[in-house]
C-alpha positions as CSV (number, residue, x, y, z in Angstrom):
1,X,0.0,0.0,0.0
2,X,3.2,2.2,-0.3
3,X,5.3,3.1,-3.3
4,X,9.5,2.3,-2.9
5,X,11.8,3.1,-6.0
6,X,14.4,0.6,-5.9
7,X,17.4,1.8,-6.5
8,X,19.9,-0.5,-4.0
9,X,19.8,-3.3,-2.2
10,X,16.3,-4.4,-2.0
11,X,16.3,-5.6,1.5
12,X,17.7,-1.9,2.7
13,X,15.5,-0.6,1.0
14,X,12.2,-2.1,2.6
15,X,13.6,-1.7,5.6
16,X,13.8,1.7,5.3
17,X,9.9,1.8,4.3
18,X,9.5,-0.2,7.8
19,X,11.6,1.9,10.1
20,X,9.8,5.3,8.3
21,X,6.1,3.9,7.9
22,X,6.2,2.3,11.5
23,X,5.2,-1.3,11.4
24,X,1.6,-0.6,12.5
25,X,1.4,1.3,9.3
26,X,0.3,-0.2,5.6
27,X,-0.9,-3.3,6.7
28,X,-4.3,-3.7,6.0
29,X,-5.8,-3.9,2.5
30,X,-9.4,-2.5,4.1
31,X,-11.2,1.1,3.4
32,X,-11.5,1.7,7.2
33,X,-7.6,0.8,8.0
34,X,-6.7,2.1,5.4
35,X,-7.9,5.6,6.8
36,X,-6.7,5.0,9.9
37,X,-3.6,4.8,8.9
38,X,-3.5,7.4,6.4
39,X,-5.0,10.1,9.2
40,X,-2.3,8.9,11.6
41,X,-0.4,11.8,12.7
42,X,3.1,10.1,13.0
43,X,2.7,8.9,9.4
44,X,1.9,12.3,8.2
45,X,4.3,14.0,10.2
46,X,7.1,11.7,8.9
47,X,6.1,10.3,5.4
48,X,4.4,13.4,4.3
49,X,4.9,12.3,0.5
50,X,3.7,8.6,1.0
51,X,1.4,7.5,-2.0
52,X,-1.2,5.1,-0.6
53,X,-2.0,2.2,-3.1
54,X,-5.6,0.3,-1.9
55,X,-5.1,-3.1,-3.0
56,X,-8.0,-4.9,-1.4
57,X,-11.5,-5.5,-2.7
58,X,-13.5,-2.6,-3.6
59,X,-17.1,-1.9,-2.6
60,X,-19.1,0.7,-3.8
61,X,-20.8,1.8,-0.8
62,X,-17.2,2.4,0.6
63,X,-15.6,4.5,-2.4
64,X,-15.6,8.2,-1.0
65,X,-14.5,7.0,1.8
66,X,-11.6,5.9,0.2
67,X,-11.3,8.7,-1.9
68,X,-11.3,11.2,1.0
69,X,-7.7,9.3,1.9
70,X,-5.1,12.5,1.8
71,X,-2.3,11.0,-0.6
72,X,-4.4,8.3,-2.4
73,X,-2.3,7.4,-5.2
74,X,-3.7,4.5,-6.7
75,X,-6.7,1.7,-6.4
76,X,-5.5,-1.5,-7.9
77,X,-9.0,-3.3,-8.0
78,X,-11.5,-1.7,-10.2
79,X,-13.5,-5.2,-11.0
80,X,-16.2,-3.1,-13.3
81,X,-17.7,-0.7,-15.3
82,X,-19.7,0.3,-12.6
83,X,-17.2,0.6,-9.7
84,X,-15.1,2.7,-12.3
85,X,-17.9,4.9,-13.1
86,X,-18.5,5.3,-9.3
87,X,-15.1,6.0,-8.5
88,X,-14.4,8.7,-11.7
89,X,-17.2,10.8,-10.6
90,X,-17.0,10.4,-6.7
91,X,-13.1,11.9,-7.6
92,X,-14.4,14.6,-10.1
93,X,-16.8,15.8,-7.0
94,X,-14.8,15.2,-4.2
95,X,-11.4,17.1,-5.8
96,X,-13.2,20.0,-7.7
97,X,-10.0,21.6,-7.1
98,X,-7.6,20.0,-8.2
99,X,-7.0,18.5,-12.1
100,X,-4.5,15.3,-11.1
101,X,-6.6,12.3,-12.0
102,X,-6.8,8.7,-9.5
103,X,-4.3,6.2,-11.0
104,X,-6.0,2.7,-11.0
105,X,-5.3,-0.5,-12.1
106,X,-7.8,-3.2,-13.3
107,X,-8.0,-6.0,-11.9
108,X,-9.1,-9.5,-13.4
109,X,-10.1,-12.8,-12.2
110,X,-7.4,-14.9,-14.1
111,X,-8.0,-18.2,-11.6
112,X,-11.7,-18.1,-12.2
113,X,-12.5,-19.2,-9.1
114,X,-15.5,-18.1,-7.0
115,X,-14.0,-17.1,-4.0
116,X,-11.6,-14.2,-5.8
117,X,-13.1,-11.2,-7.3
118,X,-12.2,-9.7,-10.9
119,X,-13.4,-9.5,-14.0
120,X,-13.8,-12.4,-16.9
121,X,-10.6,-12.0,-19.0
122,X,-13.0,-11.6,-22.0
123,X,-14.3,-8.4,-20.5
124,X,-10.5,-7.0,-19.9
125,X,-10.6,-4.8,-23.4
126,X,-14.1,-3.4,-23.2
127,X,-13.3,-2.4,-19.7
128,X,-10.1,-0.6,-20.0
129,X,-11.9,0.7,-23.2
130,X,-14.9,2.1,-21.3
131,X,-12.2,3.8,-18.3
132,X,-10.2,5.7,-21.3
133,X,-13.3,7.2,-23.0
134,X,-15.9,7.7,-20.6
135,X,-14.2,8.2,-16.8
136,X,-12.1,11.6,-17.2
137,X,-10.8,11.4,-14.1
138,X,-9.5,8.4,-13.9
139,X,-5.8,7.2,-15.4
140,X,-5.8,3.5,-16.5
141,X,-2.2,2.5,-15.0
142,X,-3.0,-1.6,-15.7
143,X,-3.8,-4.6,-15.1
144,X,-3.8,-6.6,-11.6
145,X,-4.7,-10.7,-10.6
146,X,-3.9,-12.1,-7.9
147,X,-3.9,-16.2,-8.4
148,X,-4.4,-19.2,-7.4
149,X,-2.7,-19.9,-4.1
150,X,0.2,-22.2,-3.6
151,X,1.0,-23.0,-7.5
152,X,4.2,-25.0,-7.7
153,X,6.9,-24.0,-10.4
154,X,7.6,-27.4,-10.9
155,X,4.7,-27.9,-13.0
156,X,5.6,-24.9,-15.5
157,X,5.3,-20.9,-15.6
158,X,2.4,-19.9,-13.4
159,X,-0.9,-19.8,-15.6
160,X,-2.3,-16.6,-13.9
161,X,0.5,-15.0,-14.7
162,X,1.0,-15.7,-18.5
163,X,-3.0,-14.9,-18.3
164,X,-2.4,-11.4,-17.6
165,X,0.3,-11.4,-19.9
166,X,-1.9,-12.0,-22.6
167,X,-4.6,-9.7,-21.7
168,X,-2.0,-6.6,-21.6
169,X,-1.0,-7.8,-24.8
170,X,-4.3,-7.8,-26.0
171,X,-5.6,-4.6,-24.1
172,X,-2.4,-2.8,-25.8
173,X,-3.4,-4.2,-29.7
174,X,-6.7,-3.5,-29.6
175,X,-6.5,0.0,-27.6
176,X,-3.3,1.4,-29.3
177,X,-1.4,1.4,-26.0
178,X,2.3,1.6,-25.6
179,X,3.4,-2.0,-23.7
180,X,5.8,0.1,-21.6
181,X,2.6,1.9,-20.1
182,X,0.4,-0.8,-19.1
183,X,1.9,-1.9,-15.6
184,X,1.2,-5.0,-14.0
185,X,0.2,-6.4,-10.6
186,X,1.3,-9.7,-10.0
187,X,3.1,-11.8,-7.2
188,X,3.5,-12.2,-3.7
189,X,6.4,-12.9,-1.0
190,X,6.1,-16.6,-2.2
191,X,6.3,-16.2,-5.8
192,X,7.0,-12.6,-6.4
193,X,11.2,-13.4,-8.1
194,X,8.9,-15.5,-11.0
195,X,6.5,-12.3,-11.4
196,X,9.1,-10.2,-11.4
197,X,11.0,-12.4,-14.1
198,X,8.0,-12.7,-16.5
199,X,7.3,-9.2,-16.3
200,X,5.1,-8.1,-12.9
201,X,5.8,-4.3,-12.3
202,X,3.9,-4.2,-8.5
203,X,4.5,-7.2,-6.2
204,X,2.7,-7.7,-2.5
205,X,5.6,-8.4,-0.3
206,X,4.2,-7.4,3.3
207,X,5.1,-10.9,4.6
208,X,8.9,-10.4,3.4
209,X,8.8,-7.4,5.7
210,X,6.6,-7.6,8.4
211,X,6.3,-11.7,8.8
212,X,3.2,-13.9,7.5
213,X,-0.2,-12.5,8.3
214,X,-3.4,-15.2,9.9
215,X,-6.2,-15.3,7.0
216,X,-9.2,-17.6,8.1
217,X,-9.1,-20.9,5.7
218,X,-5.7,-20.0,4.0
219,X,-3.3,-23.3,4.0
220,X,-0.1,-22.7,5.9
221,X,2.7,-22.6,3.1
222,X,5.4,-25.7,2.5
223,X,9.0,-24.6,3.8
224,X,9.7,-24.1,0.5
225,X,7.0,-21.4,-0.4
226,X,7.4,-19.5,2.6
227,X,8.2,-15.9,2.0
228,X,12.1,-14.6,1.3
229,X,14.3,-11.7,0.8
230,X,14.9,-11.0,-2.7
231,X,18.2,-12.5,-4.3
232,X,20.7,-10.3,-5.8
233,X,19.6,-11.1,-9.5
234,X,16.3,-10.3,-8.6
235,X,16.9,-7.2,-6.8
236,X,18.6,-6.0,-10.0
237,X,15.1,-6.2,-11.7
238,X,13.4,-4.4,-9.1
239,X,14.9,-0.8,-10.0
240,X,11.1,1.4,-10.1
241,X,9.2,-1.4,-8.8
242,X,6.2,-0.6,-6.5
243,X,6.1,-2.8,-3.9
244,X,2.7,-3.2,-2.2
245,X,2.1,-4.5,1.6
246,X,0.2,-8.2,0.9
């Protein structure tokens, strides 16, 4: 829910988002925490520049006051036409003074399962098509899945992955946008060295920093898919990331 350039060692450099955020800070991908912490005094006081990124799921009854967030940067998981309509003129009426538009990402149900939320993949180009000519004060920034949990390398490149892949691919045909400008939003502290290495821009690495959170009915991960610290190749690749707590 932050924004870190990576320019050195990556594992400095998220500790430096730690010792600066506070670790009570950034951790929650809900409207109402997210507010909390955005109105905490510290924060404000210390990280007066911080960009907030929302990354959890969206609902429309909660949208201005997410918007009313000082230093909203970005909302990762517009999952409609509606929600973006919502969004574009809750921000038109709540910043009448100011022109800079909400950067948001779309984000799309590549697993198809039930129990994540996203749009079809076959929806992806009529959606991104809808944001760039009807919602003015929105700024399409990408694309964002996150996957089915616990997929094993072993068995080839993750699916999700080369899904969304494909729909930037097709979103940047059919639309006429530069590849270089479509970001994408992909990986977490488990998997986030094979996003970065098939082309993830964002990764969700809040368990690399802070330790694993509880979620009710989430499998504990094998040894071997338990979060890390980035290796040195990787790190490399990380120059401009955004890194996102998970």
């Amino acid at each position: 829910m932050w924004k870190v350039g990576m320019s050195e060692e990556v594992g400095k450099a998220l500790q430096a988002v730690v010792d600066r955020v506070n670790q009570a800070a950034a951790r929650r991908p809900k409207v109402n925490e997210l507010v909390d912490k955005a109105s905490n005094p510290q924060i404000l006081e210390s990280c007066p520049e911080i960009e907030w990124h929302f990354i959890g799921h969206l609902q429309k009854n909660n949208v201005n006051k997410l918007l009313g967030v000082p230093n909203l940067f970005m909302v990762e998981t517009v999952d409609s036409v509606k929600l973006a309509d919502k969004v574009n003129s809750s921000w038109l009426r709540l910043r009448t003074a100011s022109t800079q538009t909400l950067k948001i990402m779309v984000q799309i149900n590549t697993s198809g399962e039930e129990s994540k939320h996203g749009l079809p993949p076959d929806e992806t180009v009529t959606t991104v098509k809808h944001i760039l000519s009807k919602c003015s004060a929105l700024h399409f920034s990408g694309l964002m899945t996150i996957g089915r949990y616990g997929y094993d390398l072993a068995d080839g490149p993750n699916p999700d992955f080369q899904a969304l892949l494909s729909r930037r691919q097709e979103v940047c045909a059919s639309l006429q946008l530069p590849l270089e400008d479509v970001e994408l939003s992909m990986g977490m502290s488990t998997d986030f060295e094979h996003a970065i290495e098939v082309g993830s821009t964002n990764v969700r690495v809040g368990s690399t920093i802070f330790g694993n959170r509880d979620y009710p009915n989430t499998p504990t991960p094998s040894p071997e898919k338990k979060s890390k610290v980035p290796t040195e190749e990787t790190a490399k690749k990380m120059e401009r990331l955004t890194v996102t707590e998970q």
